[in-house]
C-alpha positions as CSV (number, residue, x, y, z in Angstrom):
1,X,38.0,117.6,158.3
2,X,41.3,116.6,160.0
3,X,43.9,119.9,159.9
4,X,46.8,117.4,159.4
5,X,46.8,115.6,155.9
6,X,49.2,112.7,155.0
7,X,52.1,113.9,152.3
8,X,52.2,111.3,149.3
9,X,55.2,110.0,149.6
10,X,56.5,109.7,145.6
11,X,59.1,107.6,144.1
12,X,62.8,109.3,145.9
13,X,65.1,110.8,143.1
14,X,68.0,108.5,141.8
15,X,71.3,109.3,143.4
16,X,73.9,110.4,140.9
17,X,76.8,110.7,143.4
18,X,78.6,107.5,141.9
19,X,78.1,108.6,138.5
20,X,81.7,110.9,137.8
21,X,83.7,107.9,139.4
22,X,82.1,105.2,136.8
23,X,82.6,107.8,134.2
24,X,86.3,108.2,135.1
25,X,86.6,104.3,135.9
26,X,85.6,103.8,131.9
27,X,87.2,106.2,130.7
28,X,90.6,104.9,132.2
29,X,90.1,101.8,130.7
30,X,89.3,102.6,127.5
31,X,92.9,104.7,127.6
32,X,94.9,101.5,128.7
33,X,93.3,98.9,126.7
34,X,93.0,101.0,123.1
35,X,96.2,100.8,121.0
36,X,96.8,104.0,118.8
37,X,99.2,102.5,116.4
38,X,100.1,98.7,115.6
39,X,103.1,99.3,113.7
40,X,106.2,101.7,114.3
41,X,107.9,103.2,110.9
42,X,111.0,101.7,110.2
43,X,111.2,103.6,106.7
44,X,110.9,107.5,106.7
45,X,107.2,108.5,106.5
46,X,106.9,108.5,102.6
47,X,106.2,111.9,101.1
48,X,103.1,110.3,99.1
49,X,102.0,111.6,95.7
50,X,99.7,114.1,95.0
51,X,96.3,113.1,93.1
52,X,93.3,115.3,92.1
53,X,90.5,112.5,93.2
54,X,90.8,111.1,96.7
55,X,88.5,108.8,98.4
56,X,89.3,107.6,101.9
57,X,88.9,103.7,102.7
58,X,86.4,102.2,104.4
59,X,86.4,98.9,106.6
60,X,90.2,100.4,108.0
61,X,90.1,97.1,110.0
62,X,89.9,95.3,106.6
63,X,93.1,97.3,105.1
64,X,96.7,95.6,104.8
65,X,99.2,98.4,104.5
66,X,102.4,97.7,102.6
67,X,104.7,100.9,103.3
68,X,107.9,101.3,100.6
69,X,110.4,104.1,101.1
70,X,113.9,104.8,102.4
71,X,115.0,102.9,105.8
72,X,115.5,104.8,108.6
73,X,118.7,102.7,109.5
74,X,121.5,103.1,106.9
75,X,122.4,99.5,107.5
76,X,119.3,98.4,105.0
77,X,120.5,100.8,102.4
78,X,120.4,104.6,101.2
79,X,117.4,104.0,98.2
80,X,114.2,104.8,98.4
81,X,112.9,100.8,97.6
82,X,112.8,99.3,101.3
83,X,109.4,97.7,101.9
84,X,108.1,97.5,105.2
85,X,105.5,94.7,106.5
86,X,104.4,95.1,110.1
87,X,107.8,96.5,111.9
88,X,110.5,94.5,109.6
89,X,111.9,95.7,106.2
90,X,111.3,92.9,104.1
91,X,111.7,91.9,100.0
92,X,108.8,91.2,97.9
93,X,109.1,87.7,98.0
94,X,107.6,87.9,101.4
95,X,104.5,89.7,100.5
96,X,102.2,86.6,99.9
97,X,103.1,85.0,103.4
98,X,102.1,88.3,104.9
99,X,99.0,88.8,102.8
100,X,98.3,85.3,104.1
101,X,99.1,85.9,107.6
102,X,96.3,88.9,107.5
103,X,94.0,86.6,106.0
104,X,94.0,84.2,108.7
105,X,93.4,86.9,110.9
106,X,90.3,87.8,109.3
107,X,86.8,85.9,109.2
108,X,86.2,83.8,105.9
109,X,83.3,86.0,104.9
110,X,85.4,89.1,105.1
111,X,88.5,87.8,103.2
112,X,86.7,89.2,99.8
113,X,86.6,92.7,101.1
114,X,90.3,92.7,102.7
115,X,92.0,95.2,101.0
116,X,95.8,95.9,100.4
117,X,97.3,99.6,100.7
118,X,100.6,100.6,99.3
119,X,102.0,103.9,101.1
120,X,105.3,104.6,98.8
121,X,107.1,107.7,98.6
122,X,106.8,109.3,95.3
123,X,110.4,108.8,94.8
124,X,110.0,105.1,94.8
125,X,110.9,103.0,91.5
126,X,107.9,101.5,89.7
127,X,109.7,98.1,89.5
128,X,109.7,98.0,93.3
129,X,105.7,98.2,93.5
130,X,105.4,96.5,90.5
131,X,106.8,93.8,92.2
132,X,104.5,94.2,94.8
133,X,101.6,93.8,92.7
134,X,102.9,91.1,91.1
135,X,103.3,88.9,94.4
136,X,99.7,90.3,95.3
137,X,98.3,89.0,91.9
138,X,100.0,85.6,93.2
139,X,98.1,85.4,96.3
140,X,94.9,86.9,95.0
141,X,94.9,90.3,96.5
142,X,93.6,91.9,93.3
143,X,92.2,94.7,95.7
144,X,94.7,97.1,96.1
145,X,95.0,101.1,97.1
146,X,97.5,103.5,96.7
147,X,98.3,106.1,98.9
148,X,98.2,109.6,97.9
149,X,97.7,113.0,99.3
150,X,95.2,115.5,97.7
151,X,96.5,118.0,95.3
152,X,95.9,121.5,96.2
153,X,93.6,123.7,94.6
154,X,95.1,125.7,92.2
């Protein structure tokens, strides 16, 4: 018997010294590249209505919003029937180009599941979003949410 034995030399552990600086690398790029919000309010955030039964959306990327409320800027009016599309007030005659405009944005299998969100203040007319709907119903956007908040338990 030989006193000195040869050591098995095993597989050497994997070096983790790299890992914090690929963590921080990806995590840095994820904060440039993501974008929190597309569109900035250009009506006051409407105060939405309460309702007893909410269900959130699903498929957000699928979801058109139409915002109506008062404008920020006076120059657009003091009532509370401006309707915003994207970052512009706009009139309900230009509703179908900017249903169409998501549309084309979209794949052609996902068009039937695109669906259009109204956020208006609860001080809004119903002529104003019934104008909405009907320029929807023009365009085929029979889908369409409203936004409320849920009512407190009494």
């Amino acid at each position: 018997m030989s006193k000195f034995r040869k050591k098995k030399k095993g597989v050497p552990a994997v070096n983790t010294a790299a890992l914090p600086d690929i963590v921080f690398m990806l995590l840095f790029f994820f904060m440039v590249t993501t974008t929190m919000r597309e569109t900035s309010l250009q009506i006051e955030a409407p105060r939405l209505p309460s309702a007893t039964e909410v269900k959130k959306l699903e498929h957000k990327s699928l979801v058109t919003t139409i915002y109506v409320g008062k404008a920020k800027d006076a120059k657009y009016g003091t009532s509370f029937n401006r309707i915003q599309l994207n970052d512009k007030i706009a009139t309900a005659d230009q509703v179908p180009a900017f249903i169409i405009n998501a549309r084309s944005k979209v794949s052609e299998a996902e068009v039937p599941f695109m669906t259009t969100s109204i956020k208006a203040d609860k001080e809004s007319s119903v002529g104003t979003i019934t104008d909405i709907r009907l320029k929807l119903r023009d365009v085929n956007a029979l889908k369409i949410s409203y936004s409320a908040s849920k009512a407190a338990a009494n």
